[in-house]
C-alpha positions in Angstrom: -0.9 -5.9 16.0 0.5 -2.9 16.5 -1.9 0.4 17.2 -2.4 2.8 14.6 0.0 6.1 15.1 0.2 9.7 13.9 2.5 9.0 11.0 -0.1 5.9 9.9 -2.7 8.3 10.1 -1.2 10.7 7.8 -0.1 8.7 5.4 -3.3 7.5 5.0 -5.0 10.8 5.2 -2.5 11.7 2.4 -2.8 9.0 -0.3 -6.8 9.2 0.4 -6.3 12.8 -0.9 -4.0 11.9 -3.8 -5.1 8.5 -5.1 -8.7 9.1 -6.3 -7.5 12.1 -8.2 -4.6 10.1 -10.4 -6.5 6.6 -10.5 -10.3 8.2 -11.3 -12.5 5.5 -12.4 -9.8 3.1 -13.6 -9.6 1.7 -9.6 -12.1 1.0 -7.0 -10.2 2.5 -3.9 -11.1 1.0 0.0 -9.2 1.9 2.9 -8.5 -0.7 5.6 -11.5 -2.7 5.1 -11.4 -6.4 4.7 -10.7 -8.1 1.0 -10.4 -11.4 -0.5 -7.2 -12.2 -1.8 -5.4 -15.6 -3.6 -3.7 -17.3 -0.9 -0.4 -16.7 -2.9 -1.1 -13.1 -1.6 -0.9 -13.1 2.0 1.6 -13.7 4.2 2.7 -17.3 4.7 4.0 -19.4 7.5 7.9 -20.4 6.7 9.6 -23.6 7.5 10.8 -21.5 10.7 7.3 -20.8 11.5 7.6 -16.9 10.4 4.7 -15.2 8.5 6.5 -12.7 6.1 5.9 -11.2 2.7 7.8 -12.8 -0.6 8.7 -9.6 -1.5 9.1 -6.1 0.3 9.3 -2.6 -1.1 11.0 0.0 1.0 10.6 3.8 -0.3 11.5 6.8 1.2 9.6 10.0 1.8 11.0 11.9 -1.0 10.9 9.5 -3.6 8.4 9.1 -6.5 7.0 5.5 -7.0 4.8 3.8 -9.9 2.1 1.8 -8.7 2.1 -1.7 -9.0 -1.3 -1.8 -11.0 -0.9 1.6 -12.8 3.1 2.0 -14.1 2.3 4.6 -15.9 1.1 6.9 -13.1 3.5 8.1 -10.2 2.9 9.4 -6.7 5.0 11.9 -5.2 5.4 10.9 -1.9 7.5 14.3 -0.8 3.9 15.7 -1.0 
């Protein structure tokens, strides 16, 4: 695993900022701290022997997103 750099950190600094504002007490918010999740969730072994997501989400800085639980708010991520 990778280290954690500048640009991690301030993301996360960032959306620890923004989140608990938009979500309130419709959420319970954690930040990098160990879950239990469906298997179905994780990241699974291919026939090639690759872990990998089924799907990936690529978003730019500037662009405003809907989170997957809450559609109907959106995060400015130019912020």
């Amino acid at each position: 695993m990778v280290s954690k750099g500048r640009a991690h950190e301030t993301c996360l600094r960032n959306l620890l900022r923004e989140l608990p504002k938009m979500i309130g007490d419709r959420g319970t918010l954690q930040s990098q701290a160990p879950i239990t999740i469906p298997t179905n969730s994780e990241p699974y072994q291919n026939k090639q022997g690759e872990f990998g997501y089924a799907n990936r989400r690529i978003v730019l800085p500037n662009q405003v997103i809907s989170l997957p639980c809450f559609p109907d708010l959106l995060l400015d991520l130019s912020k």
